[in-house]
N, C-alpha and C positions, 0 to 999 in steps of 0.2 A: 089660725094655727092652733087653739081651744078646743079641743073635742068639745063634743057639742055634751057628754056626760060630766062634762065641768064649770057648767055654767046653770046646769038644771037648782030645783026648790031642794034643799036637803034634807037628812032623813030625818026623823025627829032624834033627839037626842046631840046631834054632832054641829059641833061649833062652826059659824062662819069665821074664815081668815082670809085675808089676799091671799090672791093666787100668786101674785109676785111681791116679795119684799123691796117698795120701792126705795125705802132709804138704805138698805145695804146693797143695793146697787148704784146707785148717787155717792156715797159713798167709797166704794170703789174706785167708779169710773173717776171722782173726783182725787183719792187719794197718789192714782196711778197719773193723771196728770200732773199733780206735784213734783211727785220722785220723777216725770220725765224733765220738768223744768231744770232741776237742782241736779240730774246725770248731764242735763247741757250744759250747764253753768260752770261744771268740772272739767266736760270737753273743752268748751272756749278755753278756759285756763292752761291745761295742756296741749293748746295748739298755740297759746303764746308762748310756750316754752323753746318750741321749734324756732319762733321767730326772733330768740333773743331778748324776749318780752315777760320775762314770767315774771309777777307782781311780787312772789310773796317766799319768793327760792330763799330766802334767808330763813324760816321757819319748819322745820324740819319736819314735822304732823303732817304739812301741805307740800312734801317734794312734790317733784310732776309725776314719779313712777306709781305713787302713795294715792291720786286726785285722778290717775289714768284709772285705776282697778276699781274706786269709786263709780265712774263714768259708765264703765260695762257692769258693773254688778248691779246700778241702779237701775238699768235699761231693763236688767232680766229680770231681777227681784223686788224691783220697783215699780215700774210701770207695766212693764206686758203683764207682770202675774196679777196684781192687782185689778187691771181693766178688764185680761181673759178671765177672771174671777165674778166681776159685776156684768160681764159680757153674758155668763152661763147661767147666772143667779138670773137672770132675766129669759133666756132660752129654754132651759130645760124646765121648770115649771109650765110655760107655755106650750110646749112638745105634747110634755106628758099629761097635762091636767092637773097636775098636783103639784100643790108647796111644798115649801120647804120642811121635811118632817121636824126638823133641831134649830127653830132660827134664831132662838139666844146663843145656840153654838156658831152658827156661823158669824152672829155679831162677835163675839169671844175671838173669835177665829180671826176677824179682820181687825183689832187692834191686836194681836198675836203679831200678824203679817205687818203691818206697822213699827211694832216694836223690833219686830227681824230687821227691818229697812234701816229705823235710826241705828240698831245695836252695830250691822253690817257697818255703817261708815264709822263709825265710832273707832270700832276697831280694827278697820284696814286702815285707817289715819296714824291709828297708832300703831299699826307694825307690825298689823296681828295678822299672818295669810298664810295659806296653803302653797305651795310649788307647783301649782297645777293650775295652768292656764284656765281661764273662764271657773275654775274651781278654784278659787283663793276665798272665799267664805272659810272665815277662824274653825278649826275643828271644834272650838268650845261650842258655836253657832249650828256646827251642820244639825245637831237633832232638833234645835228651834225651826229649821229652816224645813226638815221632815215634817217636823212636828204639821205645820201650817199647811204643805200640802197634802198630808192625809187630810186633817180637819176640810179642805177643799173638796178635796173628793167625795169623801163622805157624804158630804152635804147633796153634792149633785148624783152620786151614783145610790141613793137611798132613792130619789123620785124614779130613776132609772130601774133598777131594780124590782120598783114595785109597777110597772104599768103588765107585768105578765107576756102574754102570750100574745098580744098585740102586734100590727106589721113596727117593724121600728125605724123611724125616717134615718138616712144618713147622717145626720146631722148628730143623731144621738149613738153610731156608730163609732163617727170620732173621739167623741167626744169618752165614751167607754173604755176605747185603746190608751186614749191617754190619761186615763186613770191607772193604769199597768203600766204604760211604758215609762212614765215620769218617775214613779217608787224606782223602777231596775236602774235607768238612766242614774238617777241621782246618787243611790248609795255606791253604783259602780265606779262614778266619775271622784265622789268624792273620799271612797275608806282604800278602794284595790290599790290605786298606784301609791298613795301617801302612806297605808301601811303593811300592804303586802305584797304588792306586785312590781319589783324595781325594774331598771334599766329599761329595755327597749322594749319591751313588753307592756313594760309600766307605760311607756309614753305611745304605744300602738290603745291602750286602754283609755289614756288622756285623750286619745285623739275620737276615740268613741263619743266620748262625755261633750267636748266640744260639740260636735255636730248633733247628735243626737237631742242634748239639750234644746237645742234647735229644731229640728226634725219629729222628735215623738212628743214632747211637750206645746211646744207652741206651735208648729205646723197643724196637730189635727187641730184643733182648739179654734186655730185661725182659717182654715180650712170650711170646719163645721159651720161656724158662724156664715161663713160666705153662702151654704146650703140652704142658710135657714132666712136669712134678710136680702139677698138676692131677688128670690122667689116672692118674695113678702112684698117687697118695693115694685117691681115690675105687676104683681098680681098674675101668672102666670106659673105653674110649675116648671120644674128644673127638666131643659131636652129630656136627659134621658138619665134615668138610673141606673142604666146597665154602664155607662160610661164612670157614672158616680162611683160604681162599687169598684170599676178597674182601677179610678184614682185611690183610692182606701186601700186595694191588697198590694195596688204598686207600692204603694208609700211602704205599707208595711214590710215589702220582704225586700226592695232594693236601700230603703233610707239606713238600718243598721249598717251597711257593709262597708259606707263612706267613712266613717271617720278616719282611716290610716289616710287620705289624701293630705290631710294637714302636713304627714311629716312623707313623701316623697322624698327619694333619694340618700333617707335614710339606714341605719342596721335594719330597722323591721324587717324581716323576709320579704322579698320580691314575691312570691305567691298574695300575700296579702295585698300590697301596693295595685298589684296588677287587678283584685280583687277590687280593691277602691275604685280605680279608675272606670272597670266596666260597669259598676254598679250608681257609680255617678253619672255616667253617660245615659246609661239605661234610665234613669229616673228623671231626665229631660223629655224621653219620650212618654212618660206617665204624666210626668205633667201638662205636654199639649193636651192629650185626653180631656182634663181636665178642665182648660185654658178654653178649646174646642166647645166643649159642653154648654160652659158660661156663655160664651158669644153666641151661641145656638138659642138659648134662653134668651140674648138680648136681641135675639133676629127680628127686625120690623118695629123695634122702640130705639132704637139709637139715638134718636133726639131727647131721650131723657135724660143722657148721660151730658147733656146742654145745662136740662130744667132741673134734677132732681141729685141737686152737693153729695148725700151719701151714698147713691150709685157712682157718684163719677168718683169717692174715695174707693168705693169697693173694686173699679174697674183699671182705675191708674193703679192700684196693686197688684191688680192679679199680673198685667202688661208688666211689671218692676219684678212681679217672680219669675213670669219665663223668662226675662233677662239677665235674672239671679241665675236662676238653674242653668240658663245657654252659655253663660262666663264661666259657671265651675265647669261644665262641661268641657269646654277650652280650655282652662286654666290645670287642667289635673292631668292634662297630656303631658308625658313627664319632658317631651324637650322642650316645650313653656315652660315647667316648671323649671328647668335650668336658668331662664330668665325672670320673673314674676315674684318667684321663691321669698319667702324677708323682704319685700318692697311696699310704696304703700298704695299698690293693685292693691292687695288683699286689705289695707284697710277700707279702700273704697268697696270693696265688696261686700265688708261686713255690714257697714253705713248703709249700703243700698237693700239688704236685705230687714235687717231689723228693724230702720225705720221707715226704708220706704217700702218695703211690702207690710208688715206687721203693725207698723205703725201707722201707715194709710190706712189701715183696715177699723184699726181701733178709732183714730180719728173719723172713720165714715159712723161707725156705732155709736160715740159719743154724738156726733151732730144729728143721728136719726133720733137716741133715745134719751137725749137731755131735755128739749120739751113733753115730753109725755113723762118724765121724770120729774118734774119741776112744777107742770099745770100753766105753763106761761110761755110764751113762744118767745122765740130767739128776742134778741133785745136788736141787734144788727144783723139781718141775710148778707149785708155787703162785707161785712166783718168775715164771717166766715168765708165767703170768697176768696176774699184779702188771704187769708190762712191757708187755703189750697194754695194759691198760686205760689204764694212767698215760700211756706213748705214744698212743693213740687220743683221750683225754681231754682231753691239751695241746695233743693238733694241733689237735682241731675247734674249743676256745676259743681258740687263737690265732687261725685262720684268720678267723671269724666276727668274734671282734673285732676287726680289720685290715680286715674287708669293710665293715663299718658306719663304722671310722675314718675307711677309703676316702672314703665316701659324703659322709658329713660335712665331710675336707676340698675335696673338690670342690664344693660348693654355697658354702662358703663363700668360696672364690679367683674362683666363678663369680659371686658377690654382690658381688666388690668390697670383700669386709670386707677391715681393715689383715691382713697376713701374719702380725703375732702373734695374733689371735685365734686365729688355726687352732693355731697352736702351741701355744698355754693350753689349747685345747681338747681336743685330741690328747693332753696329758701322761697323763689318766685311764685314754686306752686304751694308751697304749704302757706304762702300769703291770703292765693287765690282761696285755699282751702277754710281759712279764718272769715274772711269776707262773706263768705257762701253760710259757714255758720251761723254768721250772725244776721244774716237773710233768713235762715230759719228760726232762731230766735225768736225774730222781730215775728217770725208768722205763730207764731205760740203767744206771744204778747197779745197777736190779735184775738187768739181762742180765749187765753185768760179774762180779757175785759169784759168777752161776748160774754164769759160765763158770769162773771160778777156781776154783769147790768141785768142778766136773766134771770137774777133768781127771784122766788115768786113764792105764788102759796104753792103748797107739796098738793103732787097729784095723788089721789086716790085710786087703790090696785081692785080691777073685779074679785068682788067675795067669793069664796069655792066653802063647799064643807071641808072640814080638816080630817087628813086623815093617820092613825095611827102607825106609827113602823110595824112593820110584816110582822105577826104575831102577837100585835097586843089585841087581837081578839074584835076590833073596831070593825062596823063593816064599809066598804071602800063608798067614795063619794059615785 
C-alpha cells in the first residue's frame, strides 16, 4: 500500500523519518482501550441501578444519571476517537507515502485529547452538562474538545493534501469528508440549540447532532479503515470501486436527513419526520451496496474468516451494521414507533451499533496492528479468541434481550397497564442484560492481559525522506 516513490534512496539534503509514527499510534489505540474499559465500568454500575443494586447511590458525584453520561461520552470521546485517531495515524501515511508533517503536534494533540477525556468526566460528575442529548460536554469543554479534533485533522489532511494530482484511493475519500463533516456536526450539535435555536427546532437540530455524530464522524472513518485492511488482509483489491464510490455519495446525501427520526411523533413538522424516515430507509439500501461489495471481495476466501481473527472482526461488523441499518429502517415507521418509542429497543440499538459494529472494527485493527506495533507477536492467539467470542456472545444477548424488553414495554404503556407493571416486568431482562455485560467485560479482560503479556521491544517504522508542508520550498520525497 507504499508507493513504491516512498521507499526509494533520498534526495541529498532531506532527512530520513518513519513513514509511520509508531508510538503515537500504540499510543492511541492503547489510550482508547482504556477510556473503553472505564465507559464499561460506569455502564455495569448503571445497570445495577435498574436492578436495585446501585453500590454507591448515597454519593451524589456518582448518581446513576451523573455515571450514565460518563458511559456514552466515554464511548465517543474516548475510545472511538482516540482508536479512529491511531487507526488514521497509521492509514494515511501509508496511502499517501508521506509522514506526518507536525508529529510533535500530533503528540501535543494526543495528551490534549486525554486531557479532554479526564476533564469530560470530572466535570459531568460534577454537575457540569449541556441539555442536549449525546451533547452534554460542559460548554467550558466544547472548544478543548474542537480544539483536539481540528489538531486531528490537521495532522491527517496535511499528508492528504500534499500527494496532488494523484488517483486517490476511497479510503482517503472518507476519510477527507470527515474532516468537514465532523467541524459542522460538532459546533451545530453543540452552540445552535444550547444558545440559539430553542424549542422544537432546537430539538429537530439536537436530533441532527445525535445521528450525525454517528454518521459523518465515525461512519466514514470506520468505513475507510474497512477499504484499506480488507483488501490488505485478503491480498486482493476491493470488487468494485464503482460500488465503493455509490457507498461514499449515498452516505453523503441520505445520512444528514436522518436525525429528526429520534423525535417522531413530535411538534417538528411532519414534512421533515416523513423526510427522516425515507431517507433512512434509503440508506439501508446504500448500505447493502456496500455490505455486497465486501462479500464480493471475500468471494472464494471464506475460510479465512476461520483462520484470520481480524478479518473475522472486520466481517462480524460489517453483518452488525446491515442489522443496525435494517432495525432503524423498521424502527422509524412511525406506527413502530408508536410502540418502540422511550423503550429499551433503542438502547439495544445503540449497544449494537457503537460497539458491535465500530467497536468490532477497532477491535479487528487493534489485533492486526498491535504486533507490528510492539515487534513481538501476541503473547496468547487463544486469548484473543476468548475476546471475540465473549465480546460477540454479550453483545448479541444483550442486544436481543433489550429488543424483546423493547417490545414488551411498549405494548404494555400502549395497553394502559399502571407504569409499574412494565417496571416489574423489565427487572428479568435488565438482569439478563447485566449478565451479558459482564460476559463482555470479562472478554475485555481477556484483550487487556493479551496486551500486558505482549509487550515487547518497540517495532521500527520504514524510513521515508521528510517532507516539508506545501510551501516551504522542500522538494517532495
Amino acid at each position: 500500500m507504499i508507493p513504491p516513490a516512498a521507499v526509494t534512496a533520498p534526495e541529498a539534503g532531506l532527512p530520513l523519518v518513519p513513514l509511520v509514527d509508531l508510538q503515537l499510534v500504540r499510543r492511541h489505540l492503547l489510550a482508547g482501550f482504556l477510556w473503553l474499559l472505564a465507559s464499561m465500568f460506569a455502564g455495569l454500575l448503571v445497570s445495577l441501578q435498574f436492578l436495585g443494586r446501585y453500590p454507591i447511590d448515597f454519593v451524589e458525584i456518582f448518581s446513576p444519571g451523573r455515571v450514565r453520561m460518563v458511559h456514552t461520552n466515554l464511548v465517543a470521546f474516548g475510545f472511538l476517537l482516540n482508536c479512529l485517531a491511531g487507526m488514521a495515524y497509521w492509514v494515511v501515511p501509508r496511502l499517501t507515502g508521506l509522514p506526518l508533517q507536525w508529529p510533535r503536534f500530533a503528540h501535543c494533540n494526543f495528551w490534549l485529547m486525554q486531557l479532554m477525556g479526564t476533564a469530560l468526566v470530572v466535570m459531568l460528575l460534577g454537575g457540569h452538562a449541556q441539555a442536549v442529548e449525546w451533547g452534554e460536554t460542559p460548554v467550558a469543554l466544547d472548544p478543548l474538545v474542537a480544539l483536539v479534533a481540528v489538531g486531528f485533522f490537521i495532522n491527517i489532511g496535511a499528508c492528504m493534501l500534499k500527494i496532488g494530482r494523484r488517483p486517490v484511493y476511497v479510503t482517503l475519500w472518507y476519510f477527507s469528508a470527515a474532516t468537514i463533516w465532523t467541524a459542522l456536526t460538532y459546533l451545530m450539535g453543540n452552540y445552535l440549540p444550547q444558545f440559539f435555536v430553542a424549542g422544537a427546532a432546537g430539538g429537530a437540530i439536537a436530533g441532527l447532532y445525535i445521528h450525525d455524530l454517528v454518521g459523518l464522524f465515525v461512519t466514514p472513518l470506520g468505513w475507510g479503515a474497512m477499504y484499506y485492511f480488507v483488501p490488505l488482509l485478503l491480498n486482493r483489491p476491493i470488487y468494485s470501486h464503482a460500488l465503493s464510490l455509490i457507498g461514499f455519495w449515498g452516505l453523503a446525501f441520505f445520512y444528514p436527513l436522518q436525525g429528526v427520526h429520534h423525535f417522531l411523533w413530535s411538534p417538528i413538522p411532519m414534512y421533515a419526520q416523513y423526510g427522516a424516515v425515507v431517507s433512512t430507509i434509503a440508506i439501508e439500501i446504500v448500505v447493502a451496496t456496500v455490505i455486497v461489495n465486501f462479500f464480493l471481495t471475500l468471494r472464494g476466501q471464506t475460510d479465512q474468516l476461520r483462520t484470520n481473527l481480524p478479518l473475522r472482526w472486520f466481517y462480524t461488523g460489517m453483518v452488525l451494521y446491515f442489522v443496525t441499518c435494517l432495525q432503524c429502517s423498521i424502527q422509524v415507521l412511525l406506527s413502530v414507533q408508536k410502540i418502540i418509542h422511550f423503550t429499551d429497543w433503542v438502547v439495544g440499538h445503540a449497544h449494537l451499533v457503537m460497539f458491535g459494529v465500530f467497536g468490532f472494527w477497532l477491535f479487528g485493527v487493534i489485533i492486526h496492528l498491535w504486533p507490528r506495533l510492539t515487534g513481538k507477536p501476541w503473547w496468547s492467539h487463544q486469548l484473543n479468541v476468548w475476546h471475540y467470542w465473549l465480546s460477540t456472545a454479550g453483545l448479541l444477548v444483550m442486544f436481543l434481550d433489550l429488543l424483546v424488553a423493547g417490545v414488551m414495554q411498549g405494548f404494555e404503556w400502549r395497553n394502559m397497564a399502571p407504569f409499574e407493571s412494565s417496571i416489574i416486568a423489565s427487572v428479568p431482562f435488565w438482569a439478563v442484560r447485566t449478565v451479558a455485560g459482564l460476559v463482555i467485560a470479562a472478554g475485555q479482560i481477556c484483550l487487556a492481559w493479551n496486551i500486558w503479556k505482549s509487550r515487547g521491544a518497540l517495532a521500527r517504522a520504514p524510513m521515508v525522506p521528510f517532507v516539508e508542508p506545501a510551501g516551504a520550498g522542500a522538494k517532495p520525497a
